[in-house]
C-alpha positions, 0 to 999 in steps of 0.5 A: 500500500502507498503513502496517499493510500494508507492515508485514504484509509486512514481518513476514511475511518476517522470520517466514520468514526467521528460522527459516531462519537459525535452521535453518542456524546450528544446522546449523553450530553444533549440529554445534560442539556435538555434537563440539566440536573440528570446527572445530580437526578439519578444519584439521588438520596434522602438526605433528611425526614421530618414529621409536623403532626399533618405532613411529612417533608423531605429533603434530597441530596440534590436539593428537592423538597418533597412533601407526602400527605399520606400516600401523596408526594408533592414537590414543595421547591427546590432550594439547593442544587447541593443538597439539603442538609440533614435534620430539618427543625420544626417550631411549631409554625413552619419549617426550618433548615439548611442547604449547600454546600458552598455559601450555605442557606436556610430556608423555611416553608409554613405548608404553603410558601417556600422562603429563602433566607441569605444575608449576605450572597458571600457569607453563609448561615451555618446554624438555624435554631428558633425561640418562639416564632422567631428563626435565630440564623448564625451567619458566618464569613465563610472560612473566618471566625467573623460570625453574626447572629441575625433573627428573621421575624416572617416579614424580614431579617435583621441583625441581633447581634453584628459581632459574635465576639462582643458577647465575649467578656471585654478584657479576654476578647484581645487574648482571642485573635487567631483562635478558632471561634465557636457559636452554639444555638441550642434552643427549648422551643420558647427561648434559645441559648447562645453559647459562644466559646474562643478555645482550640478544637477538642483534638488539638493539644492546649497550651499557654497562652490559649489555656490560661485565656479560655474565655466562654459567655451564654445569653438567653433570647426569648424571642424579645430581649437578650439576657446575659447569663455568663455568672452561671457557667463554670470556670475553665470548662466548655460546654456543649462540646461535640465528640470529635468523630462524631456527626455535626447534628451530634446534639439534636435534642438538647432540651426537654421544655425545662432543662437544658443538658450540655456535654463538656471538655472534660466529658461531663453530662450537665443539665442547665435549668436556666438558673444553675448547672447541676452535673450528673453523676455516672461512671466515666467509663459510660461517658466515653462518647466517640460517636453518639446521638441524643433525643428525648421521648418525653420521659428520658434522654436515650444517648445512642453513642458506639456499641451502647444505649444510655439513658438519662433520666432525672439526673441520672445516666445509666446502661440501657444496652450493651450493643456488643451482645448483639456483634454491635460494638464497633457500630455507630448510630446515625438516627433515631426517633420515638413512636410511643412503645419503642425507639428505631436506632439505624446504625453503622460499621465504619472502616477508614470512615467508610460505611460497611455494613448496617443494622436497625436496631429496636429498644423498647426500654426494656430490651434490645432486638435487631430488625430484619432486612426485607428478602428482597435486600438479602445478598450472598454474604449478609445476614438478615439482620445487616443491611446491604445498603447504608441507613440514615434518617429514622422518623416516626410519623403517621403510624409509620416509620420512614426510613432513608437508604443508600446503596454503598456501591453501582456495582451492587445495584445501579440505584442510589437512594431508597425511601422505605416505609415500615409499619412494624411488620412489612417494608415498602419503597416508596422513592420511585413515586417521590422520583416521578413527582421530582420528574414531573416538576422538571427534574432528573428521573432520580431512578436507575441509570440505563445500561444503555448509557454506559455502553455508550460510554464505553463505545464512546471511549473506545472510538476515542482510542481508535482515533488516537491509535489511527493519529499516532499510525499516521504520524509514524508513517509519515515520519518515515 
C-alpha cells in the first residue's frame, strides 16, 4: 500500500468514526442539556425526614423538597442544587433548615410558601435554631471566625447581634485573635441559648497562652430581649462540646421544655435549668462518647453513642444496652426517633470512615432486638439482620416509620437512594413515586441509570482510542 493510500484509509475511518462519537456524546450530553440536573437526578438520596403532626417533608441530596400527605408526594421547591442538609427543625409554625454546600442557606416553608433566607450572597448561615416564632440564623464569613447572629421575624431579617465576639467578656476578647471561634444555638422551643466559646478544637493539644485565656459567655433570647447569663457557667470548662468523630447534628435534642443538658471538655453530662448547672453523676467509663446521638421521648434522654444505649433520666445516666451482645460494638448510630412503645436506632460499621455494613436496631426500654432486612435486600454474604445498603434518617410519623437508604456501591445495584416505609411488620419503597413527582416538576428521573448509557460510554471511549491509535499510525508513517 502507498503513502496517499494508507492515508485514504486512514481518513476514511476517522470520517466514520467521528460522527459516531459525535452521535453518542450528544446522546449523553444533549440529554445534560435538555434537563440539566440528570446527572445530580439519578444519584439521588434522602438526605433528611421530618414529621409536623399533618405532613411529612423531605429533603434530597440534590436539593428537592418533597412533601407526602399520606400516600401523596408533592414537590414543595427546590432550594439547593447541593443538597439539603440533614435534620430539618420544626417550631411549631413552619419549617426550618439548611442547604449547600458552598455559601450555605436556610430556608423555611409554613405548608404553603417556600422562603429563602441569605444575608449576605458571600457569607453563609451555618446554624438555624428558633425561640418562639422567631428563626435565630448564625451567619458566618465563610472560612473566618467573623460570625453574626441575625433573627428573621416572617416579614424580614435583621441583625441581633453584628459581632459574635462582643458577647465575649471585654478584657479576654484581645487574648482571642487567631483562635478558632465557636457559636452554639441550642434552643427549648420558647427561648434559645447562645453559647459562644474562643478555645482550640477538642483534638488539638492546649497550651499557654490559649489555656490560661479560655474565655466562654451564654445569653438567653426569648424571642424579645437578650439576657446575659455568663455568672452561671463554670470556670475553665466548655460546654456543649461535640465528640470529635462524631456527626455535626451530634446534639439534636438538647432540651426537654425545662432543662437544658450540655456535654463538656472534660466529658461531663450537665443539665442547665436556666438558673444553675447541676452535673450528673455516672461512671466515666459510660461517658466515653466517640460517636453518639441524643433525643428525648418525653420521659428520658436515650444517648445512642458506639456499641451502647444510655439513658438519662432525672439526673441520672445509666446502661440501657450493651450493643456488643448483639456483634454491635464497633457500630455507630446515625438516627433515631420515638413512636410511643419503642425507639428505631439505624446504625453503622465504619472502616477508614467508610460505611460497611448496617443494622436497625429496636429498644423498647426494656430490651434490645435487631430488625430484619426485607428478602428482597438479602445478598450472598449478609445476614438478615445487616443491611446491604447504608441507613440514615429514622422518623416516626403517621403510624409509620420512614426510613432513608443508600446503596454503598453501582456495582451492587445501579440505584442510589431508597425511601422505605415500615409499619412494624412489612417494608415498602416508596422513592420511585417521590422520583416521578421530582420528574414531573422538571427534574432528573432520580431512578436507575440505563445500561444503555454506559455502553455508550464505553463505545464512546473506545472510538476515542481508535482515533488516537489511527493519529499516532499516521504520524509514524509519515515520519518515515
Amino acid at each position: 500500500m502507498g503513502r496517499s493510500s494508507f492515508l485514504l484509509a486512514c481518513l476514511a475511518m476517522g470520517a466514520l468514526a467521528v460522527p459516531e462519537i459525535g452521535w453518542l456524546i450528544g446522546r449523553t450530553w444533549n440529554s445534560v442539556d435538555y434537563d440539566i440536573w440528570q446527572v445530580q437526578g439519578e444519584a439521588r438520596s434522602i438526605t433528611t425526614i421530618g414529621w409536623n403532626g399533618k405532613y411529612w417533608l423531605i429533603g434530597t441530596s440534590d436539593g428537592w423538597l418533597v412533601r407526602l400527605d399520606g400516600s401523596n408526594f408533592s414537590v414543595v421547591g427546590r432550594v439547593d442544587i447541593e443538597g439539603v442538609h440533614p435534620y430539618l427543625i420544626w417550631t411549631g409554625k413552619y419549617w426550618l433548615g439548611t442547604s449547600g454546600v458552598y455559601y450555605c442557606a436556610a430556608f423555611v416553608y409554613d405548608g404553603k410558601k417556600l422562603v429563602e433566607l441569605r444575608y449576605s450572597p458571600f457569607n453563609e448561615i451555618v446554624k438555624v435554631s428558633y425561640a418562639s416564632n422567631i428563626c435565630l440564623l448564625l451567619n458566618q464569613v465563610p472560612y473566618t471566625s467573623n460570625y453574626s447572629i441575625l433573627i428573621w421575624d416572617g416579614a424580614e431579617i435583621r441583625v441581633l447581634v453584628e459581632n459574635a465576639l462582643d458577647l465575649l467578656p471585654r478584657e479576654k476578647r484581645t487574648y482571642c485573635d487567631g483562635m478558632p471561634l465557636r457559636v452554639e444555638l441550642i434552643t427549648n422551643g420558647s427561648a434559645c441559648l447562645i453559647y459562644i466559646s474562643c478555645e482550640l478544637p477538642l483534638n488539638e493539644k492546649v497550651s499557654p497562652p490559649y489555656k490560661e485565656h479560655f474565655c466562654h459567655a451564654l445569653y438567653l433570647y426569648d424571642g424579645s430581649d437578650l439576657v446575659n447569663l455568663s455568672w452561671t457557667l463554670p470556670e475553665n470548662i466548655s460546654l456543649w462540646r461535640t465528640p470529635p468523630k462524631s456527626w455535626p447534628s451530634f446534639w439534636r435534642e438538647l432540651s426537654n421544655g425545662t432543662h437544658w443538658v450540655s456535654l463538656t471538655s472534660t466529658g461531663k453530662l450537665l443539665l442547665f435549668n436556666g438558673k444553675e448547672f447541676e452535673e450528673v453523676k455516672a461512671d466515666s467509663n459510660l461517658l466515653q462518647l466517640d460517636w453518639g446521638r441524643i433525643y428525648w421521648n418525653g420521659e428520658y434522654w436515650l444517648i445512642c453513642t458506639k456499641g451502647r444505649l444510655l439513658r438519662l433520666e432525672g439526673s441520672k445516666l445509666e446502661l440501657a444496652a450493651d450493643l456488643s451482645n448483639l456483634g454491635l460494638g464497633s457500630f455507630i448510630p446515625y438516627s433515631a426517633d420515638w413512636n410511643g412503645e419503642y425507639w428505631l436506632i439505624s446504625y453503622r460499621k465504619l472502616i477508614s470512615n467508610i460505611p460497611t455494613e448496617a443494622c436497625l436496631v429496636k429498644y423498647d426500654g426494656k430490651g434490645v432486638e435487631l430488625v430484619q432486612a426485607p428478602e428482597d435486600f438479602s445478598l450472598i454474604g449478609f445476614r438478615g439482620s445487616r443491611w446491604p445498603i447504608d441507613l440514615g434518617e429514622v422518623a416516626w410519623g403517621d403510624g409509620r416509620w420512614l426510613i432513608a437508604g443508600r446503596h454503598r456501591s453501582s456495582f451492587t445495584s445501579r440505584r442510589w437512594g431508597y425511601l422505605l416505609s415500615y409499619d412494624g411488620e412489612k417494608f415498602e419503597d416508596l422513592m420511585q413515586e417521590l422520583n416521578k413527582a421530582i420528574e414531573l416538576r422538571g427534574g432528573g428521573p432520580g431512578g436507575p441509570r440505563s445500561a444503555l448509557w454506559d455502553v455508550q460510554f464505553l463505545a464512546t471511549v473506545l472510538l476515542f482510542l481508535a482515533l488516537s491509535v489511527i493519529y499516532l499510525l499516521v504520524r509514524r508513517y509519515l515520519s518515515l
